[in-house]
C-alpha positions in Angstrom: 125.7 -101.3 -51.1 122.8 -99.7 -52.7 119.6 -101.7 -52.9 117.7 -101.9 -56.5 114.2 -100.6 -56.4 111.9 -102.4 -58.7 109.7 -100.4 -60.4 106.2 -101.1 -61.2 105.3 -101.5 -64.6 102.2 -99.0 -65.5 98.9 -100.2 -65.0 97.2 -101.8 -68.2 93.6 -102.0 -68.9 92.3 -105.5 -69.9 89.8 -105.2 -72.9 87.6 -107.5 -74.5 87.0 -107.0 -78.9 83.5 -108.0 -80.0 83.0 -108.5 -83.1 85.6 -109.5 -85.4 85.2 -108.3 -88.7 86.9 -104.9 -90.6 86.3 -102.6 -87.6 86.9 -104.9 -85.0 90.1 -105.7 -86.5 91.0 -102.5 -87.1 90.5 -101.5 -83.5 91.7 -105.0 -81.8 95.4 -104.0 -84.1 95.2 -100.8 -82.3 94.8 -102.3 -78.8 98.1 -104.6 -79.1 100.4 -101.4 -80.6 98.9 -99.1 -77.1 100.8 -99.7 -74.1 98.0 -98.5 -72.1 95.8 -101.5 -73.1 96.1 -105.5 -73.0 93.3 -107.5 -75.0 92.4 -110.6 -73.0 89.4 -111.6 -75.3 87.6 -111.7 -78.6 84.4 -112.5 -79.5 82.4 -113.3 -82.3 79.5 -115.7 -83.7 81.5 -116.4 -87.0 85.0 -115.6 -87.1 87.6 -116.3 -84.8 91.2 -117.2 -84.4 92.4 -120.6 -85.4 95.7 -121.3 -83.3 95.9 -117.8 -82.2 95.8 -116.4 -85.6 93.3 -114.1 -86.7 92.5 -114.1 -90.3 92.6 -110.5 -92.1 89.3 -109.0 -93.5 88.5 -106.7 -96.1 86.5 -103.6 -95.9 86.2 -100.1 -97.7 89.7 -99.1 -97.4 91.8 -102.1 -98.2 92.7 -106.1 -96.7 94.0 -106.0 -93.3 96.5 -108.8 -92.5 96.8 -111.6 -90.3 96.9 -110.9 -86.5 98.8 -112.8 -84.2 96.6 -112.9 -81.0 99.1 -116.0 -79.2 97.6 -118.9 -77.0 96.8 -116.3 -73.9 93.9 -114.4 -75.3 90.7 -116.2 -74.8 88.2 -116.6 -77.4 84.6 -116.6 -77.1 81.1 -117.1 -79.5 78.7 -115.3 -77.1 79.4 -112.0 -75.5 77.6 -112.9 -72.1 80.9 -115.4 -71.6 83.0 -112.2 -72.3 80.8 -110.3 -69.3 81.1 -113.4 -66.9 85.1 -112.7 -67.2 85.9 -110.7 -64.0 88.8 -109.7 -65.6 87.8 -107.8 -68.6 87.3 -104.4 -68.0 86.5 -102.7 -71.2 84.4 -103.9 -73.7 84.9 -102.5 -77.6 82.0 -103.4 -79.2 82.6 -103.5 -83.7 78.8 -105.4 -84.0 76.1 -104.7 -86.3 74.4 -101.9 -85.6 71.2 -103.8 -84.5 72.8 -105.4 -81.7 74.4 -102.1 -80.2 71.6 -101.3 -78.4 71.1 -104.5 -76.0 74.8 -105.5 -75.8 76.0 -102.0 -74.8 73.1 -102.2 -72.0 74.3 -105.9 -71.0 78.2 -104.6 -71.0 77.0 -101.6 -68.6 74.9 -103.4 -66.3 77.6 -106.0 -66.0 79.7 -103.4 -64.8 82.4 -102.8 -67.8 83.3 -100.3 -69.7 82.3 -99.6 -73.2 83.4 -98.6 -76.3 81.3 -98.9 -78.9 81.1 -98.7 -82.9 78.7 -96.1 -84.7 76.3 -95.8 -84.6 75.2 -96.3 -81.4 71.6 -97.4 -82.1 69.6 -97.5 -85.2 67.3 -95.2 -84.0 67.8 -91.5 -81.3 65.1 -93.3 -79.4 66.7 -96.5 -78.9 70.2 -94.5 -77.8 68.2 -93.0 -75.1 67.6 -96.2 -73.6 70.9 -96.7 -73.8 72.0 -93.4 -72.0 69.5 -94.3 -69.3 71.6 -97.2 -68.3 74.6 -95.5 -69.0 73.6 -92.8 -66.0 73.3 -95.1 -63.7 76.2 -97.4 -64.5 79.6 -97.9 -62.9 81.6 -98.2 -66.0 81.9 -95.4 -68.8 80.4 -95.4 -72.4 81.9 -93.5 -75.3 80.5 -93.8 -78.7 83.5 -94.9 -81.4 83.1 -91.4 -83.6 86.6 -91.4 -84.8 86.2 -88.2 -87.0 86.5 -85.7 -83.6 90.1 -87.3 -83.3 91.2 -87.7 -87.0 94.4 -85.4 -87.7 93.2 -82.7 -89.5 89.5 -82.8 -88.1 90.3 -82.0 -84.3 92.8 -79.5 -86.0 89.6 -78.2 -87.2 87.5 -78.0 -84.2 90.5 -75.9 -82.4 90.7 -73.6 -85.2 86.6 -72.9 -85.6 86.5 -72.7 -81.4 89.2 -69.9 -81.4 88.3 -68.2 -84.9 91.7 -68.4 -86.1 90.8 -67.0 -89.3 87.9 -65.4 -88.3 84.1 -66.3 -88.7 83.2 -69.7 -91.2 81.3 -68.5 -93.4 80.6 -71.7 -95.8 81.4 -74.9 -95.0 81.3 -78.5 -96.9 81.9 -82.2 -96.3 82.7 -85.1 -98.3 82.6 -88.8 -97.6 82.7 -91.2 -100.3 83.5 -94.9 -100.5 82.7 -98.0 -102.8 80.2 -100.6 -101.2 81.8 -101.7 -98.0 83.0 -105.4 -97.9 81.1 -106.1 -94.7 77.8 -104.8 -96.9 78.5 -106.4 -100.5 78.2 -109.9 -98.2 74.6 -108.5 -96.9 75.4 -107.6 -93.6 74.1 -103.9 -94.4 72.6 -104.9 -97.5 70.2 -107.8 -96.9 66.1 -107.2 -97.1 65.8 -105.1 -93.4 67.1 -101.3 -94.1 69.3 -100.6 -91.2 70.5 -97.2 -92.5 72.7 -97.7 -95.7 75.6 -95.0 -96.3 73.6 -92.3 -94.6 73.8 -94.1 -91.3 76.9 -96.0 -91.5 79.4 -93.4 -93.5 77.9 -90.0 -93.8 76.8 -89.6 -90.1 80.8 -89.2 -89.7 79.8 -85.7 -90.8 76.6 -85.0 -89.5 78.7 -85.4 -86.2 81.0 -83.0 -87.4 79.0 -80.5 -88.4 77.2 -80.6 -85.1 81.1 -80.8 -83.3 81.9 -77.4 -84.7 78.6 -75.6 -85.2 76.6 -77.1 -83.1 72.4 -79.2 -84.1 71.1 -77.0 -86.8 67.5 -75.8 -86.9 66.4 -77.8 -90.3 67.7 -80.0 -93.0 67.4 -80.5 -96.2 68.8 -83.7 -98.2 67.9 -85.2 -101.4 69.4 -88.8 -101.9 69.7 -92.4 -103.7 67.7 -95.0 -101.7 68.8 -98.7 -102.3 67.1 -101.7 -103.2 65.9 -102.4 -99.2 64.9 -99.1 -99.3 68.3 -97.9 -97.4 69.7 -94.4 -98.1 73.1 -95.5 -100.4 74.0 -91.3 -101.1 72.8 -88.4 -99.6 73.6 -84.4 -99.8 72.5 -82.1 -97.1 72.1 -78.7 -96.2 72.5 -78.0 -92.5 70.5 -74.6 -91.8 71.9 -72.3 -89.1 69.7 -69.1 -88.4 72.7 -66.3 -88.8 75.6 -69.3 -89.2 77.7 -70.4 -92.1 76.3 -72.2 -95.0 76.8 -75.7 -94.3 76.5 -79.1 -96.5 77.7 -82.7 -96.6 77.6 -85.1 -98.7 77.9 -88.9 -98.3 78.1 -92.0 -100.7 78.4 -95.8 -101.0 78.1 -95.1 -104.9 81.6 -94.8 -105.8 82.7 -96.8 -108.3 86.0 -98.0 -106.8 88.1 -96.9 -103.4 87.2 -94.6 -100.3 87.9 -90.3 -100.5 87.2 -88.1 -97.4 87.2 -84.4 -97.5 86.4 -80.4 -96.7 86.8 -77.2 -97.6 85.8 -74.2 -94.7 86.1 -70.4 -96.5 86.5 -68.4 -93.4 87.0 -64.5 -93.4 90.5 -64.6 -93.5 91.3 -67.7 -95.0 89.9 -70.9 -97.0 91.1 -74.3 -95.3 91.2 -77.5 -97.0 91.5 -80.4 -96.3 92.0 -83.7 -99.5 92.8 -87.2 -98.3 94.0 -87.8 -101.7 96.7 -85.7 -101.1 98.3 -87.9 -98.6 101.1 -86.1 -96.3 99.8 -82.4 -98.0 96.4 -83.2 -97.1 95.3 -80.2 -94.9 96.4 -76.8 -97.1 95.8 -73.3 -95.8 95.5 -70.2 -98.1 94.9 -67.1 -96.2 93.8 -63.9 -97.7 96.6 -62.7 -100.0 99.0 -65.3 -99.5 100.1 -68.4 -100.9 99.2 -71.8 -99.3 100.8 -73.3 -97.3 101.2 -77.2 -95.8 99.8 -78.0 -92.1 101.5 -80.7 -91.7 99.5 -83.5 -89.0 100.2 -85.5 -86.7 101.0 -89.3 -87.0 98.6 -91.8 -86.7 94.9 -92.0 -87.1 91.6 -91.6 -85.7 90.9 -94.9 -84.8 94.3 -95.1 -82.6 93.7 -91.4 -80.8 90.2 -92.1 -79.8 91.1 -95.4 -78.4 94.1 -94.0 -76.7 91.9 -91.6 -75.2 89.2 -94.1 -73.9 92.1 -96.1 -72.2 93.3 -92.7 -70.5 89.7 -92.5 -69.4 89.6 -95.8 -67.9 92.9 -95.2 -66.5 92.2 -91.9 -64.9 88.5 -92.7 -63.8 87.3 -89.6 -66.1 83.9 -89.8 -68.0 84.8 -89.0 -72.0 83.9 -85.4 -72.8 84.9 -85.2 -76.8 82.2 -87.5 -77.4 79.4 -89.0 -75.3 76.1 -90.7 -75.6 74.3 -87.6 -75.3 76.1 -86.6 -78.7 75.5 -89.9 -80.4 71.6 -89.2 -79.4 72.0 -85.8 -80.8 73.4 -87.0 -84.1 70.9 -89.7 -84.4 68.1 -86.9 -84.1 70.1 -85.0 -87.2 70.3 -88.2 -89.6 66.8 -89.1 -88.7 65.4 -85.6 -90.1 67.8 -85.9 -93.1 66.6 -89.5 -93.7 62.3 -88.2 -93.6 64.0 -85.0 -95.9 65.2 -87.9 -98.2 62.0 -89.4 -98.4 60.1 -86.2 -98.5 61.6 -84.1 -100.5 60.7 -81.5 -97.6 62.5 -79.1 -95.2 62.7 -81.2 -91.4 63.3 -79.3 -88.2 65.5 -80.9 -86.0 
């Protein structure tokens, strides 16, 4: 008679949301569809569940809906009650941006892992701070910069690394949205400027641009600065000494719904890429041909970079795609296009 070998079931890593508004829901959903991951806590000052429902919120993309957390996942107001859980191993942080700094340092030095929303910091200087601790610290820390996993983008950084249609030769970037829910109600929009759209939305590309062509030697951005005196739309040129011409251009000045784009003319072909278009959204047209549909893979940014900091977890592996030592880098690039804003000048970087 042959004996039954249990198996056991794959190792799951216990995480912690903070922060439960349009991100954190976002990224909390994506937590209880990964079979990697098993959330054990929220957190936040304002919103939580009420019997183990979690109300859906809106942000610049449309209403989530309700998510059913059940009776098991513990709730919390303060994340130094979410630290004190031995248990909890990483910590996704969806806050507003002025509490990044000190509550990725506490989730560090309390020895978790963290995950946290961008920006990192308000400021490069700040993020440096932050990347001091993180040296030193016995969990990891990956800034959330979903764009470098996005279907369609990382195809991007694969085909620019191996010049698959030769050299890019121009390059340019679009990011526009209505006012964001979570900033109509003032948390991005009240009398302190903490970065408006130039910070919060178009930095998406500033990232990019420095994932594919690495920090550019100036900038040059001309802009509309809110009320508080935050930048709400901003278009850049990123100058590269003997390198493509590059621009981006980010908004919180649409008038209704969210659009995402770019369009790369490379020697041998012109990729681009439309959210709008939906399934057909990435086209090809090489020199001489027709265009043709790359068709991407399923999912979205938000799940691939989460799966991927749970595989980091898992296999004990510092992130590489994207680090604190990027998010200071990008930090340094917004900065100079924010003082070119204001200025009306050329900044180095």
């Amino acid at each position: 008679m042959k004996t039954k070998i249990k198996r056991r079931s794959a190792r799951k890593v216990n995480v912690a949301v903070v922060g439960l508004g349009f991100m954190g829901v976002t990224h909390l959903r994506e937590y209880l569809q990964n079979k990697s991951a098993r959330v054990v806590a929220v957190c936040d000052a304002v919103r939580l569940p009420v019997k183990g429902v979690l109300a859906g919120v809106a942000g610049n993309i449309k209403k989530t809906a309700d998510i059913r957390l059940g009776k098991q996942v513990k709730v919390f107001r303060q994340l130094e009650d979410v630290l004190a859980e031995p248990d909890v191993e990483l910590v996704d942080l969806c806050t507003p941006t002025p509490l990044h700094r000190d509550q990725s340092m506490a989730a560090l030095n309390a020895g978790k892992h963290v995950l946290c929303e961008k920006p990192l910091a308000r400021t490069s200087a700040d993020v440096r701070k932050i990347l001091k601790v993180a040296e030193s610290a016995r969990g990891f820390l990956m800034p959330a910069m979903c764009m470098r996993f996005w279907p369609g983008w990382g195809w991007l950084k694969q085909v620019v690394d191996k010049r698959t249609y030769g050299k890019v030769l121009a390059a340019r970037f679009r990011r526009l949205s209505e006012m964001p829910g979570w900033s109509k109600q003032g948390t991005y929009t009240g009398a302190t400027d903490l970065g408006g759209a130039l910070f919060d939305l178009h930095i998406h590309d500033t990232d990019f641009v420095q994932f594919l062509f690495g920090p550019p030697q100036s900038v040059f951005s001309s802009g509309v600065t809110g009320g508080n005196g935050s930048i709400d739309h901003v278009t850049t040129q990123y100058n590269y000494a003997n390198g493509p011409s590059v621009y981006g251009e980010g908004s919180w000045l649409l008038a209704k719904g969210f659009h995402m784009a770019y369009t790369l003319h490379c020697e041998r072909a012109t990729l681009d890429y439309d959210l709008a278009r939906g399934g057909d959204a990435l086209q090809v047209t090489e020199t001489g041909q027709s265009g043709r549909v790359i068709k991407l893979d399923q999912g979205d940014g938000y799940r691939l970079e989460i799966d991927y900091m749970l595989k980091c977890v898992l296999s004990g592996r510092s992130p590489t795609v994207v680090s604190a030592r990027d998010a200071v880098r990008t930090l340094e690039i917004c900065e100079a296009e924010e003082k070119s804003v204001r200025t009306g000048e050329v900044v180095k970087v």
